[in-house]
C-alpha positions as CSV (number, residue, x, y, z in Angstrom):
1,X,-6.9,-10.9,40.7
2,X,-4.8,-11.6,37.5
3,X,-4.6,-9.0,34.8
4,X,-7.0,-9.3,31.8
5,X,-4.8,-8.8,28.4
6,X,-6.7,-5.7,26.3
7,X,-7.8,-8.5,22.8
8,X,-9.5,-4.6,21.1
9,X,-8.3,-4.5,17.7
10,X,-7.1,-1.3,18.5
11,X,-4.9,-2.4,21.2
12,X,-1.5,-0.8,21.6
13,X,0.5,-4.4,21.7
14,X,-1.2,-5.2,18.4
15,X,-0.2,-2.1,16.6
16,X,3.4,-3.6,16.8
17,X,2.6,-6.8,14.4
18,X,0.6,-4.7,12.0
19,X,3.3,-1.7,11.5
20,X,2.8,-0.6,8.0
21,X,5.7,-1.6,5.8
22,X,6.2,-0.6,2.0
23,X,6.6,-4.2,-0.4
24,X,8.1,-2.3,-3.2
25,X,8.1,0.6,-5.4
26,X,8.6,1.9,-9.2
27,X,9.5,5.2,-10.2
28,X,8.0,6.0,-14.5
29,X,10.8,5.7,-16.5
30,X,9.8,9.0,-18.0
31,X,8.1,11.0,-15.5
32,X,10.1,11.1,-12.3
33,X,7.8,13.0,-10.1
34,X,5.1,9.6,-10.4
35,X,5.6,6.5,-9.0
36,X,3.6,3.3,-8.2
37,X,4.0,1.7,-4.6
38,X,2.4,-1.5,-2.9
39,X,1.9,-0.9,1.1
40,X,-0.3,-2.3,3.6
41,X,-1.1,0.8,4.8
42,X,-4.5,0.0,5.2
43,X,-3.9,-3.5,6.5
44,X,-3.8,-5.3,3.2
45,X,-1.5,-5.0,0.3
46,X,-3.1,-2.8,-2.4
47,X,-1.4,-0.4,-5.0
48,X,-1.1,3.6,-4.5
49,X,0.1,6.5,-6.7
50,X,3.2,8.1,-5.9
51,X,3.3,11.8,-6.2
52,X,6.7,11.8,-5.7
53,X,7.6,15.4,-4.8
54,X,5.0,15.9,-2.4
55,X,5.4,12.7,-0.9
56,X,1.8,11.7,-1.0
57,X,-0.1,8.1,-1.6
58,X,-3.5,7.9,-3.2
59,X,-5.3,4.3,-2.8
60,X,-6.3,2.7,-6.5
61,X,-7.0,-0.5,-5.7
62,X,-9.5,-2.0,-3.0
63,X,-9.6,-6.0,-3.6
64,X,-10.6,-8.2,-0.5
65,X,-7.6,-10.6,-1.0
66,X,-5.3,-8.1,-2.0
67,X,-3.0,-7.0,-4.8
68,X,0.5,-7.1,-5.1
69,X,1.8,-6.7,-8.2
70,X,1.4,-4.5,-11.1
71,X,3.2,-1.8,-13.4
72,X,3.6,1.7,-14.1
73,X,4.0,3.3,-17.6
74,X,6.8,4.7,-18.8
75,X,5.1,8.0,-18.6
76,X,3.0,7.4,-15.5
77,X,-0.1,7.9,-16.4
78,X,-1.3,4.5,-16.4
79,X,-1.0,1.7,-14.0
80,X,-1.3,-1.4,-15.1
81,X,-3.2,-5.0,-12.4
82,X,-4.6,-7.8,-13.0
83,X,-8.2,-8.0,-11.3
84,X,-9.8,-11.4,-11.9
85,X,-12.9,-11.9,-10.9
């Protein structure tokens, strides 16, 4: 009888093709303990906050498709996406 391949989405051979990877990240110009980052973490490319001395990510965006670009200010306390309807 021939093996049947485990197809869960929580199968240990898929974790290898969905590894979480960082696309980029921005220190503020001003204020170098926040940062902005974009990750999949969570499967799909969305933006986080960088608290940059305790190393820590906090989700701020949640769009279906995605977002992949945006800006910190220069003080960090504004990030800056488009989200179009």
């Amino acid at each position: 009888m021939p093996n049947v391949p485990d197809l869960r989405d929580s199968a240990p051979w898929k974790k290898r093709y969905h590894a979480e990877t960082i696309l980029w990240g921005r220190q503020a110009h001003n204020n170098p303990k926040r940062g902005l980052v974009c990750t999949n973490r969570d499967g799909i490319y969305q933006l986080y906050a960088w608290d940059i001395p305790a190393n820590r990510l906090t989700r701020l965006t949640d769009q279906p498709a995605g977002v992949v670009r945006g800006k910190i200010s220069s003080h960090g306390e504004w990030i800056y996406f488009l989200q179009d309807e």
